[in-house]
C-alpha positions in Angstrom: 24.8 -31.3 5.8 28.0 -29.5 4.9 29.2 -26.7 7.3 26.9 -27.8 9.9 29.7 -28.1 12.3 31.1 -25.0 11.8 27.8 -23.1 12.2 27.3 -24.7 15.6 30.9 -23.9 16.6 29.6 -20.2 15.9 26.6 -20.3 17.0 27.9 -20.6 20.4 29.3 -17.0 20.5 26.2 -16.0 20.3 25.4 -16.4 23.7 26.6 -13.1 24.9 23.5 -11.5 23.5 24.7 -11.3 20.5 21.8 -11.3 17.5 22.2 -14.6 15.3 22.8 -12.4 12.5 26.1 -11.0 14.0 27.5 -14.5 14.4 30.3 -15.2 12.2 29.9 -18.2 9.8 29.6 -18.5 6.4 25.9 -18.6 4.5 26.9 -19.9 1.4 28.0 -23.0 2.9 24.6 -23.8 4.6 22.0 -21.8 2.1 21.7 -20.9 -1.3 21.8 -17.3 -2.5 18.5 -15.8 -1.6 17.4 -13.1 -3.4 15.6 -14.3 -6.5 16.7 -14.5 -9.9 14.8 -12.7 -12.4 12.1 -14.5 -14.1 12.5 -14.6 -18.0 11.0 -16.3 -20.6 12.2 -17.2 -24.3 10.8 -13.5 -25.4 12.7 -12.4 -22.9 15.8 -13.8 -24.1 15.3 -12.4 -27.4 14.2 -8.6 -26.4 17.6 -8.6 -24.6 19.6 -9.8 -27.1 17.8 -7.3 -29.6 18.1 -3.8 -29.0 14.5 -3.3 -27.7 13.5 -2.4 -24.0 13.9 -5.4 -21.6 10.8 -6.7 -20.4 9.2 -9.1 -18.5 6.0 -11.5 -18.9 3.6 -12.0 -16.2 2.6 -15.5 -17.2 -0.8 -16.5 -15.8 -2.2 -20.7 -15.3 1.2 -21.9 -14.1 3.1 -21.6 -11.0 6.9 -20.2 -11.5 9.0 -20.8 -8.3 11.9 -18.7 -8.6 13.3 -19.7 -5.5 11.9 -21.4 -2.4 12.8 -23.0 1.0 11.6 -26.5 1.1 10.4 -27.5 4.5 11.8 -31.0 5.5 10.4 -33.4 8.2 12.5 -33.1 11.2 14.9 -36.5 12.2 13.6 -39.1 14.4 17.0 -38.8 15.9 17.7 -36.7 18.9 21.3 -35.8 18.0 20.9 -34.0 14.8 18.1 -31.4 16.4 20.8 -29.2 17.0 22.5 -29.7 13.3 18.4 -28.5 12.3 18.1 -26.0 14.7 21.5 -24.5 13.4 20.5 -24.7 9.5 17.4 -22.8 10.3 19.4 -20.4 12.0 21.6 -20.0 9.1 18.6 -19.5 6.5 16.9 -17.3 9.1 20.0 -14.8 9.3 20.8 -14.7 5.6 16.9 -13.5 5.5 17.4 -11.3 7.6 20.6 -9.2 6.0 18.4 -10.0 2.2 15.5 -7.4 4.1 18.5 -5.0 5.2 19.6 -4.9 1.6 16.1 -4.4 0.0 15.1 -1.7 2.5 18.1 0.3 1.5 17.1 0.5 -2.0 12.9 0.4 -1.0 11.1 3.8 -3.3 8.2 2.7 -5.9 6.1 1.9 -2.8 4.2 3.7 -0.1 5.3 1.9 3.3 7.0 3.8 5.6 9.6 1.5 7.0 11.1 3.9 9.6 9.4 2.3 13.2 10.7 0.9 16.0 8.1 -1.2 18.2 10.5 -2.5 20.6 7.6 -2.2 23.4 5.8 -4.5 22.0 7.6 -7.5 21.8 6.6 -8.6 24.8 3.6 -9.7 23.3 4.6 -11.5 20.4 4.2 -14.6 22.6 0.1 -14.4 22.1 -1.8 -15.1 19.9 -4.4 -12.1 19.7 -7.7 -12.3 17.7 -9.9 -9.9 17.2 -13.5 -11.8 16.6 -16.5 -10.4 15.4 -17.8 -7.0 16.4 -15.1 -4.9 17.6 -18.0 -3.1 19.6 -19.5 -6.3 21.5 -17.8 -8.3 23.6 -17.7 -11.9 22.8 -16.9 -15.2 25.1 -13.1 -15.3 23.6 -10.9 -13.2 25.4 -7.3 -13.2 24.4 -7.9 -10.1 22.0 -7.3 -6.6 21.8 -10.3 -4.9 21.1 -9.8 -2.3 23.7 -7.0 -0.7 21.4 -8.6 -1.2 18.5 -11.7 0.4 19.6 -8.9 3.7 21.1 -7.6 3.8 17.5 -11.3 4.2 15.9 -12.0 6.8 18.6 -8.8 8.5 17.0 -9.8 8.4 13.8 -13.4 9.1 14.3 -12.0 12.5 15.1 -10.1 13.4 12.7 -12.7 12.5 10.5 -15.2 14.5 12.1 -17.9 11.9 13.5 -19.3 11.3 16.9 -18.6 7.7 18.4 -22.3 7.0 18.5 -22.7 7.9 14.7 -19.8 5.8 13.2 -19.1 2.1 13.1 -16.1 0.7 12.1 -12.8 -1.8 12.6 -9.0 -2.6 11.9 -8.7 -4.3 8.8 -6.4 -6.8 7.6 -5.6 -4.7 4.4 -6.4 -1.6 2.4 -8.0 -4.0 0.0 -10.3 -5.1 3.0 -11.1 -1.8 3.6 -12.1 -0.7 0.5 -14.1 -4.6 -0.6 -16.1 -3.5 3.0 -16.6 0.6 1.9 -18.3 -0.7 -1.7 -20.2 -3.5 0.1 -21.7 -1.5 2.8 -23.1 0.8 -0.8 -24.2 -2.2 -2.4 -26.5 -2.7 0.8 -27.8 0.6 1.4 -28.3 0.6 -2.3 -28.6 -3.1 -3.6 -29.4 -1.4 -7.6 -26.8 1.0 -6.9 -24.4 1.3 -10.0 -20.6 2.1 -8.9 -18.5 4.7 -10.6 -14.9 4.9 -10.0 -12.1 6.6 -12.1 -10.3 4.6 -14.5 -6.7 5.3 -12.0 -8.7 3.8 -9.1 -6.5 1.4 -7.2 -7.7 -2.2 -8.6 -9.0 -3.5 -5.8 -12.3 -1.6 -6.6 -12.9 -3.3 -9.7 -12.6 -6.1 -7.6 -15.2 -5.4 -5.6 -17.2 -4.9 -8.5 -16.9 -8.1 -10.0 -17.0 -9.9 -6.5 -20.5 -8.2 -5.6 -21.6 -8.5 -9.4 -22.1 -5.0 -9.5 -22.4 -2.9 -12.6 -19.4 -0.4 -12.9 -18.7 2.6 -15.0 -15.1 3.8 -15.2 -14.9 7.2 -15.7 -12.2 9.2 -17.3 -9.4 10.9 -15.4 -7.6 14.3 -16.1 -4.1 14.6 -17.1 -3.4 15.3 -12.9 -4.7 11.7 -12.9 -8.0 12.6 -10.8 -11.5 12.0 -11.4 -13.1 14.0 -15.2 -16.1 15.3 -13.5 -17.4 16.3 -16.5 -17.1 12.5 -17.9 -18.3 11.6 -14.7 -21.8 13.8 -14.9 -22.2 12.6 -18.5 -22.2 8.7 -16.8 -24.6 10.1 -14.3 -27.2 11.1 -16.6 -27.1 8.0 -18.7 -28.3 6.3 -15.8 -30.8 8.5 -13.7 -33.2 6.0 -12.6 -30.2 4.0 -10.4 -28.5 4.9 -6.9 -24.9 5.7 -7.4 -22.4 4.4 -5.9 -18.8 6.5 -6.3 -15.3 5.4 -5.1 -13.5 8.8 -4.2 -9.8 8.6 -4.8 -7.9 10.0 -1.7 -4.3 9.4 -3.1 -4.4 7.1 -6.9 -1.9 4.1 -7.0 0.4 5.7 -10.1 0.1 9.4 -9.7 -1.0 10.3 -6.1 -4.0 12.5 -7.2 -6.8 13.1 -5.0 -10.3 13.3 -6.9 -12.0 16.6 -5.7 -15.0 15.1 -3.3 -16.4 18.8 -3.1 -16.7 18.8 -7.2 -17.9 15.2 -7.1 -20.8 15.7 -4.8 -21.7 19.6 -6.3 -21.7 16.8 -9.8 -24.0 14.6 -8.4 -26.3 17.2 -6.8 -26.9 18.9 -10.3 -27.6 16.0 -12.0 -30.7 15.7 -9.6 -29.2 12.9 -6.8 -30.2 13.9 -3.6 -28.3 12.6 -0.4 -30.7 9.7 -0.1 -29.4 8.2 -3.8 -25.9 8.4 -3.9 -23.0 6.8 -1.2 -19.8 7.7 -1.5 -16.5 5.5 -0.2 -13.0 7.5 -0.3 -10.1 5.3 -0.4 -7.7 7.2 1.4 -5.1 4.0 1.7 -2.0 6.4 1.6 -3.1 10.0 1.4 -6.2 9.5 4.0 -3.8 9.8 6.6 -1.9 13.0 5.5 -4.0 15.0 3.8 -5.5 16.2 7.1 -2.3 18.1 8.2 -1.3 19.7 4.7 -3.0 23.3 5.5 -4.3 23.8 1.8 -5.9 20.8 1.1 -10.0 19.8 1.1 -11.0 18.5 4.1 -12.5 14.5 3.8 -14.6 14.7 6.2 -18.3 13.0 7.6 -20.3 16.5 7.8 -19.9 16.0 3.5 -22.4 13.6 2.6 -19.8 10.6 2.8 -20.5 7.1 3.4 -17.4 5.2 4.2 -13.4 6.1 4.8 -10.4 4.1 4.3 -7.0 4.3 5.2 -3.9 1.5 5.5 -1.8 1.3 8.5 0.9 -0.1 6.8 1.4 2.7 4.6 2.0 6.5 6.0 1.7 5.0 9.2 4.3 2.4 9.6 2.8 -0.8 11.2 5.1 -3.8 10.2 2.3 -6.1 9.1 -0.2 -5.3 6.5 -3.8 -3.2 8.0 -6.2 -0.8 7.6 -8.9 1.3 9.4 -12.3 1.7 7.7 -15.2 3.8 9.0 -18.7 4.2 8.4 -21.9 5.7 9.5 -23.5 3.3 11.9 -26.7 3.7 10.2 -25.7 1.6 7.5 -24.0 -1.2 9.4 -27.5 -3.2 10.7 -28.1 -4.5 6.6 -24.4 -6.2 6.8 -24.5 -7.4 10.5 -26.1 -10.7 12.5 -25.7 -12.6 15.2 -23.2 -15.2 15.5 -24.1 -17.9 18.4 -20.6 -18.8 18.4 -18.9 -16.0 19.4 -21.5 -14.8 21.5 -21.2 -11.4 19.5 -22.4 -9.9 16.3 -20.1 -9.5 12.8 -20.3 -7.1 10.0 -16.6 -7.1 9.3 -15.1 -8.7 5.5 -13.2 -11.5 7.5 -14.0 -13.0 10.7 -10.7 -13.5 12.3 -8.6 -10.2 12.5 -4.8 -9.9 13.6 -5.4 -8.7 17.1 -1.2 -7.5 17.0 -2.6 -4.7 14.5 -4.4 -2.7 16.9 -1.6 -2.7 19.3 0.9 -1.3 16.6 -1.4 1.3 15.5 -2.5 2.3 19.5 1.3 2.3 20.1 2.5 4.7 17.1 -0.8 7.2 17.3 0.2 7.7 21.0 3.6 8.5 20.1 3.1 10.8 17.3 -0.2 12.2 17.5 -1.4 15.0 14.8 1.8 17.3 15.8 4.2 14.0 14.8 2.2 13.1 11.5 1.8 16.7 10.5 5.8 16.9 10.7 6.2 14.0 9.0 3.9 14.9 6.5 5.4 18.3 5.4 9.1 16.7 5.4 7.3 14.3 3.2 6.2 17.3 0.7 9.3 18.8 1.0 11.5 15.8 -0.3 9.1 15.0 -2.9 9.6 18.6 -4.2 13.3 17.8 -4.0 13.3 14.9 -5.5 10.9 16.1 -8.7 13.3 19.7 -9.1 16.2 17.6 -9.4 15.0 15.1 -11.3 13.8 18.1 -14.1 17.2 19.9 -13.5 18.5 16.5 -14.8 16.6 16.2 -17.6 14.0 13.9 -16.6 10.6 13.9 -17.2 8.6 13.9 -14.2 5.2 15.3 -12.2 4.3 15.6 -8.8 0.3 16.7 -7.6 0.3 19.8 -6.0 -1.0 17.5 -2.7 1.1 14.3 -3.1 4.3 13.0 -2.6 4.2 10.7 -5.3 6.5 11.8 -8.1 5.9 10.1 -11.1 9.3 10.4 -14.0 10.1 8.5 -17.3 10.4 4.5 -16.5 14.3 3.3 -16.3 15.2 1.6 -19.8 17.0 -1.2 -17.9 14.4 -3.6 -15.6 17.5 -4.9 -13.1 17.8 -1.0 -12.5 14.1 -1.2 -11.7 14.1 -4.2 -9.5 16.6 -3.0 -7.6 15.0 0.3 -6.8 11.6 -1.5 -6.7 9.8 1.1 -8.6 6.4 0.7 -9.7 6.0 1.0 -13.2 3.2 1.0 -15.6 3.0 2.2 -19.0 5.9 4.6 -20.0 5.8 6.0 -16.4 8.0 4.9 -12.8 7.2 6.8 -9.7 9.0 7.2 -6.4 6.2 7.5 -3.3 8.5 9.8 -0.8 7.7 7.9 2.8 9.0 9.5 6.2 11.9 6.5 6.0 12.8 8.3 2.6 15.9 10.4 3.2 17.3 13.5 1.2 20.3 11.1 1.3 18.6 8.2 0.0 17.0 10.2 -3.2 20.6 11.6 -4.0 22.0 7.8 -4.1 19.1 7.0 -6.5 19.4 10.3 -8.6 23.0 9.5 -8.9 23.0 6.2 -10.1 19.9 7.0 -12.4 21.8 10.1 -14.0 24.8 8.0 -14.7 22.9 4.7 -16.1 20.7 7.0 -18.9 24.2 8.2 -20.1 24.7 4.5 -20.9 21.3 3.6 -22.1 21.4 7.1 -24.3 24.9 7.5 -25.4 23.5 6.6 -28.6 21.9 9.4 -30.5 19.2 7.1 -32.1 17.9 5.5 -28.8 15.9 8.1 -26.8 13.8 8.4 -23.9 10.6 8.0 -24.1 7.7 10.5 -24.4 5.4 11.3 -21.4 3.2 13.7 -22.9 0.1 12.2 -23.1 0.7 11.1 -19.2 1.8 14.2 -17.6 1.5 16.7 -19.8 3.8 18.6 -22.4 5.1 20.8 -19.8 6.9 18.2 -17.4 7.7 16.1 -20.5 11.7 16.8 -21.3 12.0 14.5 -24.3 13.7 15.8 -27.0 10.4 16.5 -28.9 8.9 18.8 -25.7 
């Protein structure tokens, strides 16, 4: 193994509590370069060579590694366990500086990376699972469902419900969260159709085709949020069934929250009363900061709601992927039974559940509380509005929803420049979802460097940027035909 020697020798400075990263010694003799190279196919190679956009194929039935550490058997001999434990050092701290380098230039998506859990370390040494009903105890007992139970408490009330009228647990994903919302409809009403706006995020489609459910996507405005009027002309087409409706607290591209009030006052006047319709709102980012911007709708369970959804990961912080979903208790007995094993009863998605989760969000709620979130919520707003006026001063087409933080602008030319930024893109549209870890400093690097690269990609007069009219309207278009 070349360089092993070496990376010993400095390894061993790393005893005065210096991190293993810190330790001086050279990567490149132990690992190769880790961040990926970009996949490209034979179209690609001749889109780039053209004068076309660059793009790049999502190729589905076959398995493309673009880089990978192989795992290797350790040696039966005792001498070269240090020359292992050294590489894996080595390919360890070059991992670590790669996530350094990608959080610096971290925007398209919503995960607030500004936390600092160093109080929980101490129990990193456990192994924490959270069987089963978070609500009954069950014969294992390394778990945490004390906290978890804190943080449902916590969200109970911000969601207006009474801890003997909800139900609900700490998910392993937003997904989770909103596959358990649209089962616990399908239930309560097992004929139910679900509706959910075209811009819904896709994991309720999923849903749909997991729970063979019949779906009807319904049109969206130009804001991105649910066409209530498309929506009532669905309804009416099919009277005779329950509906089922996905509520869009925050959508994946633009940020826009469908309006539950105008949703509900929909289904009322096409003659659904409370007992025939169950609504889920998938609040995975917004669910969380809505509720401290002063003008905005309130989500709450004195509506005629069924189910909320929120990630932790997201406006929260937590450094592993999780959620929070709630319901009203009245619906959980069709989704739960008794499990002899545990000793307890289940009505969760998954039956083990990362018992660390809990613990993360418990910690972070404590710390904050509304007063913290509602800070970070408005310097959120107020970025995002930076951010979109600068981005128009520039010449840029872009939109931001008068209750998101998600601004949404023309889709960089060149896909490195994307990558590096890791924007989501879809269509003709990029967006930038302003987190709490999103500094004013941070937006200017990226405004910069995306003011000077369109002066290369447009110095010629007959390439031009593209039109987003028909995605966010005429007047935050600023091609040169609007």
């Amino acid at each position: 193994m070349v360089g092993t020697s070496a990376v010993i020798e400095s390894m061993s400075s790393a005893v005065n509590g210096k991190e293993v990263a810190d330790v001086l010694f050279d990567p490149t003799a132990v690992v190769p370069e880790l961040v990926p190279a970009v996949v490209k196919s034979e179209i690609d190679a001749a889109v780039n060579g053209g004068d076309e956009e660059q793009k790049r194929d999502i190729v589905l039935g076959r398995n493309i590694h673009t880089s990978s550490f192989s795992v290797t058997e350790p040696d039966a001999d005792d001498d070269s366990t240090g020359d292992k434990e050294a590489y894996m050092a080595s390919v360890l701290a070059r991992y670590r500086k790669t996530l350094t380098d990608r959080t610096k230039y971290h925007l398209g998506y919503p995960y607030n990376l500004d936390f600092d859990y160093g109080a929980l370390t101490q129990l990193q040494h456990f192994s924490i699972n959270n069987l089963g009903d978070p609500f009954i105890e069950s014969n294992y007992g390394v778990h945490s469902r004390q906290f978890e139970v804190g943080v449902l408490d916590w969200f109970a009330r911000l969601w207006d419900i009474e801890k003997d009228e909800y139900w609900g647990y700490i998910t392993n994903c937003g997904t989770e969260g909103n596959l358990h919302g649209i089962l616990v409809g399908r239930e309560v009403f097992p004929e139910g159709i679900l509706y959910a706006s075209k811009e819904s995020h896709y994991s309720i489609f999923k849903a749909a085709r997991m729970y063979r459910m019949e779906c009807e996507k319904v049109g969206t405005l130009l804001t991105g949020e649910i066409d209530c009027a498309d929506f009532k002309v669905k309804l009416l087409a099919n009277k005779d069934k329950p509906a089922i409706i996905n509520v869009n607290i925050g959508t994946t591209v633009k940020g826009a929250v469908d309006d539950l009030d105008l949703v509900i006052k929909t289904l009322e006047d096409c003659g659904f009363s409370h007992d025939r319709f169950y609504i889920h709102c998938d609040g995975a980012l917004f669910g969380l900061m809505m509720p401290f911007v002063k003008r905005a709708p309130k989500v709450t369970f004195k509506k005629p709601i069924g189910s909320v959804s929120v990630s932790g990961h997201k406006f929260v912080g937590c450094p592993m992927p999780c959620g929070v979903q709630l319901t009203r208790l009245e619906h959980i007995n069709a989704l739960s039974s008794n499990v002899e094993y545990l000793a307890s009863r289940d009505a969760t998605i998954m039956g083990s559940r990362n018992g660390h989760a809990p613990l993360f969000l418990w910690y972070t709620l404590n710390r904050k509380g509304y007063k913290g979130f509602q800070k970070e919520v408005q310097k959120c707003l107020r970025n995002a509005h930076y951010l979109k006026d600068r981005l128009i001063g520039a010449g840029i087409s872009a939109m931001l929803n008068e209750l998101s933080s998600t601004v949404v602008f023309e889709r960089p030319k060149d896909e490195e420049f994307v990558r590096k930024w890791q924007l989501a893109c879809e269509r003709n549209m990029a967006h930038v979802v302003v987190m709490p870890s999103v500094t004013v400093d941070k937006l200017d690097n990226f405004l910069d460097e995306l003011v000077e690269a369109r002066s290369i990609w447009y110095k010629d007069e007959d390439v031009k940027p593209p039109c987003l009219a028909s995605d966010i309207g005429s007047k935050n278009c600023c091609c040169p035909q609007h």
